[in-house]
C-alpha positions as a Markdown table, in Angstrom:
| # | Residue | x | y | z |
|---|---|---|---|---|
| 1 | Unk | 79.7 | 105.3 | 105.3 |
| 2 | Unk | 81.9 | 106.4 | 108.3 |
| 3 | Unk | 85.5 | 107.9 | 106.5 |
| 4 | Unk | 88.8 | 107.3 | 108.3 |
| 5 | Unk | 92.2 | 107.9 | 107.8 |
| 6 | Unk | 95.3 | 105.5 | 108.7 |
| 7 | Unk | 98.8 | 105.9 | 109.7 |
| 8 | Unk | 101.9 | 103.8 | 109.0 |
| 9 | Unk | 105.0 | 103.3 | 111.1 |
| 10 | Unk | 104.7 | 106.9 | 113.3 |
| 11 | Unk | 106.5 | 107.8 | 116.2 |
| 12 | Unk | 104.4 | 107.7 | 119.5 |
| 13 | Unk | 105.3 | 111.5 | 120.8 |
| 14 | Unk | 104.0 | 112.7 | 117.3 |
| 15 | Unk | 100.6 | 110.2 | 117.8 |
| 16 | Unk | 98.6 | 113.2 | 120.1 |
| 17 | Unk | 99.2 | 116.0 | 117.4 |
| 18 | Unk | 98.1 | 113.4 | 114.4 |
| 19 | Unk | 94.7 | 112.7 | 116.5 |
| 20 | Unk | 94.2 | 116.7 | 116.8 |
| 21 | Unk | 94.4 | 117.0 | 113.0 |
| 22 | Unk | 92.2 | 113.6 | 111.9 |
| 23 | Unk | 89.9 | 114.8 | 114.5 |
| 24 | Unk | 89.7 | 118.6 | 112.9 |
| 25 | Unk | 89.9 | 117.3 | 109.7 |
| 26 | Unk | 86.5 | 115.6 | 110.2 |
| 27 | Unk | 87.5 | 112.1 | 110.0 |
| 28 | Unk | 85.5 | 109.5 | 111.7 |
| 29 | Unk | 88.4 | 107.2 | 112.9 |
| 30 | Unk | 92.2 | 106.4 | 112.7 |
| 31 | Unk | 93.7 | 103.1 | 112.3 |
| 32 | Unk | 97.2 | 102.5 | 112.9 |
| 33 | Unk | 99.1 | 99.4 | 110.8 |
| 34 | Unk | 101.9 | 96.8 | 112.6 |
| 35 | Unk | 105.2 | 96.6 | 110.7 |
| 36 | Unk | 108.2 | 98.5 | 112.1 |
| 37 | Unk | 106.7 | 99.4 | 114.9 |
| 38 | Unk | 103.4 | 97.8 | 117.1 |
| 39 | Unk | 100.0 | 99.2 | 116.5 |
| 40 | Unk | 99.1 | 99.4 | 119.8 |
| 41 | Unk | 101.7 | 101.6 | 121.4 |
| 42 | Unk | 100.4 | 104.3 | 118.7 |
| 43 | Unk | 96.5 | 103.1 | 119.8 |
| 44 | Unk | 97.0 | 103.6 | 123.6 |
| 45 | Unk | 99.0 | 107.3 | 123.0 |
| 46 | Unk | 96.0 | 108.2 | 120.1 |
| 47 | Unk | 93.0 | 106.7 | 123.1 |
| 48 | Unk | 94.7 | 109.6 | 125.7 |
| 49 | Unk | 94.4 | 112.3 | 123.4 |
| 50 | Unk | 91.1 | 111.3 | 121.0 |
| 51 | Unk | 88.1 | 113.4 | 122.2 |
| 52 | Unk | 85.6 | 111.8 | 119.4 |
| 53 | Unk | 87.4 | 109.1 | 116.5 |
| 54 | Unk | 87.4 | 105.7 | 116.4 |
| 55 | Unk | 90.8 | 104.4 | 117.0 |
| 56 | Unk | 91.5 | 100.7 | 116.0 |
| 57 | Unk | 94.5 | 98.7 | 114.4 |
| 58 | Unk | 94.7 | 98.0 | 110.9 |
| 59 | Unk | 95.9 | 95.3 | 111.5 |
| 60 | Unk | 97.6 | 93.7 | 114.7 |
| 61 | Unk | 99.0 | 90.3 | 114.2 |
| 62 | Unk | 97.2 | 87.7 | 115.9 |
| 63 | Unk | 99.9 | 85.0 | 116.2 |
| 64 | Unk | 103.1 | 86.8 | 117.9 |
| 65 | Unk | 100.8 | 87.1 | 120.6 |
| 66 | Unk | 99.3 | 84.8 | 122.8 |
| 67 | Unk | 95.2 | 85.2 | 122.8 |
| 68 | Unk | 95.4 | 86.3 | 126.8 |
| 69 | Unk | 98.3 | 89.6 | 125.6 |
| 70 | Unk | 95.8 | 90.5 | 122.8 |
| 71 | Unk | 92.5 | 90.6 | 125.0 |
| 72 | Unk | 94.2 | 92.6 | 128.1 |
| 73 | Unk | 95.9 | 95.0 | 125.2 |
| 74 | Unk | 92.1 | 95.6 | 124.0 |
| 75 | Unk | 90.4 | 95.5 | 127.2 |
| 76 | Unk | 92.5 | 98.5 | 128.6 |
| 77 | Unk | 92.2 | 100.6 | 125.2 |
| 78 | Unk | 88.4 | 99.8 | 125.3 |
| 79 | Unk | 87.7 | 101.4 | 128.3 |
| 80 | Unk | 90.7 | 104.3 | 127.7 |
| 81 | Unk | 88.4 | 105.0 | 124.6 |
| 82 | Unk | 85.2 | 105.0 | 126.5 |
| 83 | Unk | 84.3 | 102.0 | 123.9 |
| 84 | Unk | 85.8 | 103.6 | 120.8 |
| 85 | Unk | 88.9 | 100.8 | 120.0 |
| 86 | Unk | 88.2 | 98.3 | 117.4 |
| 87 | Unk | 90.7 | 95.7 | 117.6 |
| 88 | Unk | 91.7 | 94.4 | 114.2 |
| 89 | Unk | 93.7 | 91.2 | 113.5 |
| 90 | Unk | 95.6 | 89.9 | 111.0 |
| 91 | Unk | 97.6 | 86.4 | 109.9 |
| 92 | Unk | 101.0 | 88.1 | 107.7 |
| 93 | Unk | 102.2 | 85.6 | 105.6 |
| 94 | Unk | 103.7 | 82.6 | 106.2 |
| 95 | Unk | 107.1 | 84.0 | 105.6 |
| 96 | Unk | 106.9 | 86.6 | 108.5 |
| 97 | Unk | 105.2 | 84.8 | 111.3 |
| 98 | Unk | 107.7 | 81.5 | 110.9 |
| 99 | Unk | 111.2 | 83.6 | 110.1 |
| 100 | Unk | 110.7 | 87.3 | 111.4 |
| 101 | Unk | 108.1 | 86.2 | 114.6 |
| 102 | Unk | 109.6 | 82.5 | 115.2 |
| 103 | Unk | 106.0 | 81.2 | 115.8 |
| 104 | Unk | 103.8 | 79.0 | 114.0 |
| 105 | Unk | 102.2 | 79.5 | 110.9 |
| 106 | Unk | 100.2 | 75.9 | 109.6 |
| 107 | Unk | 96.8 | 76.4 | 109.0 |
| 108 | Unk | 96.2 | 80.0 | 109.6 |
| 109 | Unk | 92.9 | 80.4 | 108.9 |
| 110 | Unk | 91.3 | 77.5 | 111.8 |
| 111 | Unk | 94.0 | 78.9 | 113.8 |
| 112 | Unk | 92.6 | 82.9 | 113.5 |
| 113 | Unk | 88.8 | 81.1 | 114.1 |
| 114 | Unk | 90.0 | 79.6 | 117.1 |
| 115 | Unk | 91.6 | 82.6 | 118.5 |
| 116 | Unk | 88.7 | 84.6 | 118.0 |
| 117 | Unk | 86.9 | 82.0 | 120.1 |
| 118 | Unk | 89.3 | 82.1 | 122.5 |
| 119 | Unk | 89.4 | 86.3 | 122.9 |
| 120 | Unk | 85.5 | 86.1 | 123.2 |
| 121 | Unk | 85.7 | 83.5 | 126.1 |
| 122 | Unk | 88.6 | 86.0 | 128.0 |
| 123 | Unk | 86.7 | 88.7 | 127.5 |
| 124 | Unk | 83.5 | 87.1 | 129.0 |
| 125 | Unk | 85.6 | 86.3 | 132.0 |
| 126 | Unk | 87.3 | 89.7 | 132.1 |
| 127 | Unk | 83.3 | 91.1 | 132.5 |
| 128 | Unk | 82.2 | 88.2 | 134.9 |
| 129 | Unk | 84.3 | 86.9 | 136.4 |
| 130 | Unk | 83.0 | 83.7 | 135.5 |
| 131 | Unk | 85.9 | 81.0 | 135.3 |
| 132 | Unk | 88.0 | 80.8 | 132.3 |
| 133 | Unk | 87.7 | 77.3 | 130.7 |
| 134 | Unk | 88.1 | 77.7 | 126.8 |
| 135 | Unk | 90.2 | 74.7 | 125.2 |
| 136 | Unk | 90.7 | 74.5 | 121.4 |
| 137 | Unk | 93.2 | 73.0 | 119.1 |
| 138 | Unk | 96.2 | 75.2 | 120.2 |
| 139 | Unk | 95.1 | 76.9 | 122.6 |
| 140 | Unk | 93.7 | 76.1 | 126.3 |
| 141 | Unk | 93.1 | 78.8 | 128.7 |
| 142 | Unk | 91.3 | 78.0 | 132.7 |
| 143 | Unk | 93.5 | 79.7 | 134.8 |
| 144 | Unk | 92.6 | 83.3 | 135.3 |
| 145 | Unk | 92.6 | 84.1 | 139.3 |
| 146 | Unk | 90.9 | 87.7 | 140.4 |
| 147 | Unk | 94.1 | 89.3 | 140.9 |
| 148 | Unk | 95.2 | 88.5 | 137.4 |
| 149 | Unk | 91.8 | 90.0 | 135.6 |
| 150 | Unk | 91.3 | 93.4 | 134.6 |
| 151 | Unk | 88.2 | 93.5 | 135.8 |
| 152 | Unk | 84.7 | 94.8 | 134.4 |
| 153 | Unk | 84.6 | 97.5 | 132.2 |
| 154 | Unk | 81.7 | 100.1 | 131.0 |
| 155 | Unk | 82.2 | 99.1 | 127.4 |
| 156 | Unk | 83.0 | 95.2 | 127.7 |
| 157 | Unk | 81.7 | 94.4 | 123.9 |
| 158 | Unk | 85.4 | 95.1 | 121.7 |
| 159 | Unk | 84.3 | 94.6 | 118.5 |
| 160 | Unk | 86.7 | 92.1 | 116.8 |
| 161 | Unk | 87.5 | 92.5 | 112.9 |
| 162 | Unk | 89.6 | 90.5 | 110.6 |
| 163 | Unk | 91.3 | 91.0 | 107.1 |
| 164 | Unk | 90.2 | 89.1 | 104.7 |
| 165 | Unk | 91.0 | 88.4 | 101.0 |
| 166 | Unk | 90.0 | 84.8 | 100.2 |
| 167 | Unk | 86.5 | 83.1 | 100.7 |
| 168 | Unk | 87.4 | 81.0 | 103.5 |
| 169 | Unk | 88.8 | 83.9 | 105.8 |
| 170 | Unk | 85.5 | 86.3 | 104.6 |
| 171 | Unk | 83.3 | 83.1 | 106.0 |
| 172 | Unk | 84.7 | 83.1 | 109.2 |
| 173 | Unk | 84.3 | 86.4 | 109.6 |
| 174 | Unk | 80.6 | 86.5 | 108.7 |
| 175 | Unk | 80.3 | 83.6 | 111.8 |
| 176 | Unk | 82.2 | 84.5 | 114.2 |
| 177 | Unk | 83.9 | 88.7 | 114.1 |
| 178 | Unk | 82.4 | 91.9 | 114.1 |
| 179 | Unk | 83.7 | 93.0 | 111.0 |
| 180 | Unk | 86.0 | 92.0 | 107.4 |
| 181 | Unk | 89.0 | 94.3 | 106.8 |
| 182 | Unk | 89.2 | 94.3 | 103.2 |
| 183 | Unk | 92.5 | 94.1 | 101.8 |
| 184 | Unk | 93.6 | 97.5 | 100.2 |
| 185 | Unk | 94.5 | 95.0 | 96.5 |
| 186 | Unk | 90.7 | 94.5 | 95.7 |
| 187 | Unk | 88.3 | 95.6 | 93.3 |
| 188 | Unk | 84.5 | 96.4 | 93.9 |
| 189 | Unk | 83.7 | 93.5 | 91.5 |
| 190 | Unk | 86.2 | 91.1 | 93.8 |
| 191 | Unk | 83.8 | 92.3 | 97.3 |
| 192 | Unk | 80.3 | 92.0 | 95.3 |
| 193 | Unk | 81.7 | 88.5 | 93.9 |
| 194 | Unk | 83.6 | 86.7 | 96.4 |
| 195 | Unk | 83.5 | 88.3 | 99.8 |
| 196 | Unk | 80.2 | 89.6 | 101.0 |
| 197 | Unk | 78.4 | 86.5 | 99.7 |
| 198 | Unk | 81.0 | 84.8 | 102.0 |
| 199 | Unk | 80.2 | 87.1 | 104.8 |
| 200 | Unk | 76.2 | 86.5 | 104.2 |
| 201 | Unk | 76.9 | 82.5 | 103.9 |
| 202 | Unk | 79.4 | 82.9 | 107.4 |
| 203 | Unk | 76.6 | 84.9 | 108.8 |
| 204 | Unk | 73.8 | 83.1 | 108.4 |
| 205 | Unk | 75.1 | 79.5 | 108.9 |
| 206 | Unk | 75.8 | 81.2 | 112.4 |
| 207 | Unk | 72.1 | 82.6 | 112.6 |
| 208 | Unk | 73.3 | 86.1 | 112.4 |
| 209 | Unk | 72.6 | 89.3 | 110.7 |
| 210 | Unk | 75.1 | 89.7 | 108.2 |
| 211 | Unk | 74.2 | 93.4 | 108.4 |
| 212 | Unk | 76.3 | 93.2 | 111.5 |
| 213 | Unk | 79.7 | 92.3 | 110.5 |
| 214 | Unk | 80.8 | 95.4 | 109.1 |
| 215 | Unk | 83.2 | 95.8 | 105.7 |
| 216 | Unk | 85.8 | 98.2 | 106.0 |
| 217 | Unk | 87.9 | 99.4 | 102.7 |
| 218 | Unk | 91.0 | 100.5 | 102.7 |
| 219 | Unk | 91.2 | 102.8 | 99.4 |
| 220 | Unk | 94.2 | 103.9 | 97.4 |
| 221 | Unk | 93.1 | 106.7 | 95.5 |
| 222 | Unk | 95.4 | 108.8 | 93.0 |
| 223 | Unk | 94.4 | 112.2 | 93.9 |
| 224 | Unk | 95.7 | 115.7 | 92.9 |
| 225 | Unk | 95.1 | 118.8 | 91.5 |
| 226 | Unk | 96.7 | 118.3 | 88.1 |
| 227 | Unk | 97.1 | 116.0 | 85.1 |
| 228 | Unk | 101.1 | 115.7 | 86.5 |
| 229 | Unk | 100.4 | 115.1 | 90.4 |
| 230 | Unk | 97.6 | 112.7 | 89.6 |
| 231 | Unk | 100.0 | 110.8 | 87.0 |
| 232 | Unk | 102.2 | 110.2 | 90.1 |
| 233 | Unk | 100.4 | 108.8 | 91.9 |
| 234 | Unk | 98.9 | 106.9 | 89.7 |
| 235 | Unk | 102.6 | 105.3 | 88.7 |
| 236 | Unk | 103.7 | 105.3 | 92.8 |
| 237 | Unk | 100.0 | 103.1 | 93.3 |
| 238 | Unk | 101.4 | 100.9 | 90.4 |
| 239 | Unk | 104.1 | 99.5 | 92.0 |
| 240 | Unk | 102.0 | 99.0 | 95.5 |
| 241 | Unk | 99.8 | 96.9 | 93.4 |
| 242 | Unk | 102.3 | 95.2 | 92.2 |
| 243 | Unk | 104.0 | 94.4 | 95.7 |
| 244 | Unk | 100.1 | 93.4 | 96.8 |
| 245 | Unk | 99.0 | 91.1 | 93.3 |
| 246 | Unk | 102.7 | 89.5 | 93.7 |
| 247 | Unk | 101.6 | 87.3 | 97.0 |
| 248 | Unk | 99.9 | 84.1 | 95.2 |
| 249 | Unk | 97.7 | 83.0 | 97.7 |
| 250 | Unk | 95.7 | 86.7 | 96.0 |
| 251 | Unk | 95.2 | 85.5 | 92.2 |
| 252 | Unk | 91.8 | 85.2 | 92.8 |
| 253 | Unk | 91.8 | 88.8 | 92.5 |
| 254 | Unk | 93.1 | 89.0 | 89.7 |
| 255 | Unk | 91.8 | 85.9 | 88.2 |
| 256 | Unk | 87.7 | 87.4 | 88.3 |
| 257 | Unk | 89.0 | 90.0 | 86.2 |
| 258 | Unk | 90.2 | 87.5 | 83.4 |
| 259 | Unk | 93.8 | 88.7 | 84.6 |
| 260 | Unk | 94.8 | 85.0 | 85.0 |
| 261 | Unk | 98.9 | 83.8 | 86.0 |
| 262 | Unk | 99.3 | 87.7 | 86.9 |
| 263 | Unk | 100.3 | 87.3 | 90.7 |
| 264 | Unk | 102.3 | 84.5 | 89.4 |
| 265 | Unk | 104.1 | 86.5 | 87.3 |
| 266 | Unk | 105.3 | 89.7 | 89.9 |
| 267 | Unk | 105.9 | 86.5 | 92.4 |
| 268 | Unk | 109.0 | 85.5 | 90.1 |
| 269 | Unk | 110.0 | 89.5 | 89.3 |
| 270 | Unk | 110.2 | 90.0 | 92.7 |
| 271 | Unk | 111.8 | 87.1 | 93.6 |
| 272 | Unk | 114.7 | 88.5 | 91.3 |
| 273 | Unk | 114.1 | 92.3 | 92.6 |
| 274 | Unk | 112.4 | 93.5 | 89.0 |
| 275 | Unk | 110.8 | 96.3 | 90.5 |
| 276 | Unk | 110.6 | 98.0 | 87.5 |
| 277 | Unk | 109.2 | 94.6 | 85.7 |
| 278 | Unk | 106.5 | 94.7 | 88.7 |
| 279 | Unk | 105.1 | 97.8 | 88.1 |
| 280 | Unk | 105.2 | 97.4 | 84.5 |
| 281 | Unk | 103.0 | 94.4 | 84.5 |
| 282 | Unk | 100.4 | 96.7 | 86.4 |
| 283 | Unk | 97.9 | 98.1 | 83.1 |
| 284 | Unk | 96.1 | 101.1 | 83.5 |
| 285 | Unk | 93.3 | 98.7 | 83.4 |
| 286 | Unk | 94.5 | 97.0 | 86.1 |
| 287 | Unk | 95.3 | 100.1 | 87.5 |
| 288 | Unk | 91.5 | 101.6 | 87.8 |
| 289 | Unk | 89.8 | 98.1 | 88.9 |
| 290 | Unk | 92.4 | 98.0 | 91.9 |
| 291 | Unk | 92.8 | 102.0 | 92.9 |
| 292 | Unk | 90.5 | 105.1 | 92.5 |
| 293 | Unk | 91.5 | 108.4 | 90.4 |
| 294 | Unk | 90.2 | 111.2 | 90.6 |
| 295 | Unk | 90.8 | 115.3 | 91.3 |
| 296 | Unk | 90.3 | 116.7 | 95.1 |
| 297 | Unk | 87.2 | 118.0 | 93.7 |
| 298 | Unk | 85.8 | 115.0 | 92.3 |
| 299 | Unk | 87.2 | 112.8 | 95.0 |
| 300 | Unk | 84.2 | 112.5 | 97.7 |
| 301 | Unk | 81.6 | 112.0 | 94.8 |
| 302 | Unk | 83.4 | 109.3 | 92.9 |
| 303 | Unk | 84.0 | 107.5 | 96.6 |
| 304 | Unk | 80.8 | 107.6 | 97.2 |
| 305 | Unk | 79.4 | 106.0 | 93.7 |
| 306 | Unk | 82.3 | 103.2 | 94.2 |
| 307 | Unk | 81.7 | 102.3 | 97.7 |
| 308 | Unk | 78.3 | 103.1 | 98.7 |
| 309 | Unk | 76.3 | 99.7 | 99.3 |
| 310 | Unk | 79.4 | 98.3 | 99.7 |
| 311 | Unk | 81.4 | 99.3 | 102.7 |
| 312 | Unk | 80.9 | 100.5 | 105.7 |
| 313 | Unk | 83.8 | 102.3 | 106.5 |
| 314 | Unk | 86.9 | 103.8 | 104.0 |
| 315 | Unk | 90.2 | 104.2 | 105.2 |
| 316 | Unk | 91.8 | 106.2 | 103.0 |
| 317 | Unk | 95.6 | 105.2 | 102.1 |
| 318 | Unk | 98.2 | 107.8 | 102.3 |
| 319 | Unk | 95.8 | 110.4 | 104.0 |
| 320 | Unk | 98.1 | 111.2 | 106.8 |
| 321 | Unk | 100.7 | 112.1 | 104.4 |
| 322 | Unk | 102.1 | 114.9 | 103.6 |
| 323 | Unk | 100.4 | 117.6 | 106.9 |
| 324 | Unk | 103.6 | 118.9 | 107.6 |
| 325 | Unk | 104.9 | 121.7 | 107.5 |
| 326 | Unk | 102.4 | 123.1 | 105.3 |
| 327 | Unk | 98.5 | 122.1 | 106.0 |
| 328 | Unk | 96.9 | 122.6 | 102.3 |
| 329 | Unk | 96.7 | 118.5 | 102.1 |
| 330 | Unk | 94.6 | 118.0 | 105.3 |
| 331 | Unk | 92.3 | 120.8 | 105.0 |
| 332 | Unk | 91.9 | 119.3 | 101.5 |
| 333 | Unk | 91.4 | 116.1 | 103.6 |
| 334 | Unk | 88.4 | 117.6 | 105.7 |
| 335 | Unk | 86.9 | 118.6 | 101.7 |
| 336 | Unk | 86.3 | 115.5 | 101.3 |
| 337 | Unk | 85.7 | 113.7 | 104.5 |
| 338 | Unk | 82.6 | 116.3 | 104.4 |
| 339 | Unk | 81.6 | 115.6 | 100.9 |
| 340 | Unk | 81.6 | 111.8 | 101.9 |
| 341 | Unk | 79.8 | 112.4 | 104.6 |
| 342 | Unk | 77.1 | 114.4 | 102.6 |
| 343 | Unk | 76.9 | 112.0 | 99.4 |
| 344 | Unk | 76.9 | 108.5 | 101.8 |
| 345 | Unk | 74.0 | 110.2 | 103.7 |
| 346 | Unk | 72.0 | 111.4 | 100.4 |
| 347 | Unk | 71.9 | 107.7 | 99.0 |
């Protein structure tokens, strides 16, 4: 298993000093998430100063952007990284893309299948030169004179990933992407279960291997070095469960457990602002299927028995926290990113 970290909203002019400490820390990537800020203004300033990571969005939002702004953005931070961006997309919810984004939202799951189609086809033409002629549902793309084109590139293969939470989504993935972001409100049992058999059944209906569409776990893990800081976290993961479990379309991760009309529930306290209600509802039960505790001693070892067979990558929630001014959490940070390293490689 490669072992990443992930950064939220950050300030580009701080991205070159982040990338120096993920890389000393021993991390094998950084993925940067889209909310206040774009993920790929952090990407392109992380792809000038990376010497080894990964770097790759966690995720980008596929439908603000037109198929044609999303391949260019990729195709120059492929070849900035020497072939080292992964360019991971994502739908939002229905909420964001029609009132924050003003763009359309029906059927988001064709639509994301059909834009993957439609990156594959600009990227063949980017490399090529070949003409563009891809025509879907909502999208149709022939116009792409030489002088408009990028051009060829020494690393023209961007792998592609998607999140995925539901069957459907985890299918698609398995035919058509490179690899399944996993969303960080899932269990172990929920992958096992419901999305890599929907990855194998994507995969193989398309004649692939699904040992080529790679699953990549974002963890939140409740780590410290006493009973007290582990308890905090433990209560601040809560409420981020909460805010996850409370989008409906997610029961099903709840439901495998036997936790049935729980996203329901936080949907209506959080309709009323019950944040304290939210977190409430979360059990300690709850609490471990969903999130990993542990001590920074124990950490690497109990990732590795969790995830291993599983995933392919963990991106570790709230790792980038917390480095400055002092630097006891990231050299704590390269701890375990060496112990992962050591344990994945022993099984």
């Amino acid at each position: 298993m490669k072992f990443d970290a992930i950064t939220m909203a950050q300030p580009v002019r701080r991205v070159p000093a982040l990338v120096h400490d993920v890389e000393a820390a021993g991390f094998d990537g950084l993925w940067f998430t889209e909310s206040g800020r774009t993920a790929y203004t952090g990407c392109t300033a992380a792809a000038l100063a990376a010497e080894r990571i990964d770097i790759g969005t966690a995720v980008a939002l596929a439908f603000p952007r037109s198929p044609m702004v999303t391949a260019q953005i990729a195709w120059e931070l492929a070849d900035a990284t020497d072939g080292r961006f992964i360019l991971g997309l994502g739908t939002q919810v229905k909420a964001h893309i029609e009132r924050r984004y003003g763009m359309p939202f029906e059927h988001p799951g064709s639509r994301l299948r059909e834009y993957m189609l439609a990156l594959r086809a600009i990227f063949r033409s980017f490399q090529t030169g070949e003409p563009l002629d891809f025509h879907g549902e909502r999208w149709h793309l022939d116009l792409l004179p030489a002088m408009w084109s990028p051009g060829p590139i020494e690393h023209p293969d961007v792998p592609v990933y998607v999140a995925a939470v539901r069957p459907w989504m985890a299918r698609m993935a398995g035919e058509v992407c490179d690899g399944v972001h996993v969303h960080p409100f899932h269990s172990p049992e929920y992958l096992r279960q419901v999305v890599l058999p929907a990855v194998r059944e994507g995969a193989a209906a398309a004649g692939r291997d699904p040992g080529d569409v790679a699953i990549v776990c974002p963890v939140m893990a409740n780590v410290g070095t006493t009973e007290e800081e582990i308890a905090r976290s433990r209560d601040a993961h809560r409420l981020r469960v909460a805010f996850y479990g409370s989008t409906r379309t997610y029961h099903g991760v709840f439901d495998l457990h036997g936790w049935e009309g729980t996203a329901d529930r936080l949907h209506e306290l959080q309709r009323v602002g019950d944040l304290a209600g939210m977190a409430a509802t979360i059990t300690d039960d709850m609490l471990d299927a969903y999130t990993v505790t542990a001590t920074w001693d124990d950490l690497a070892d109990v990732l590795v028995a969790r995830y291993q067979g599983v995933a392919d990558r963990l991106v570790m929630y709230g790792s980038t926290e917390g480095w400055q001014p002092g630097r006891d959490t990231m050299d704590r940070w390269a701890t375990v990113a060496a112990g992962v390293t050591r344990g994945s490689a022993a099984a």
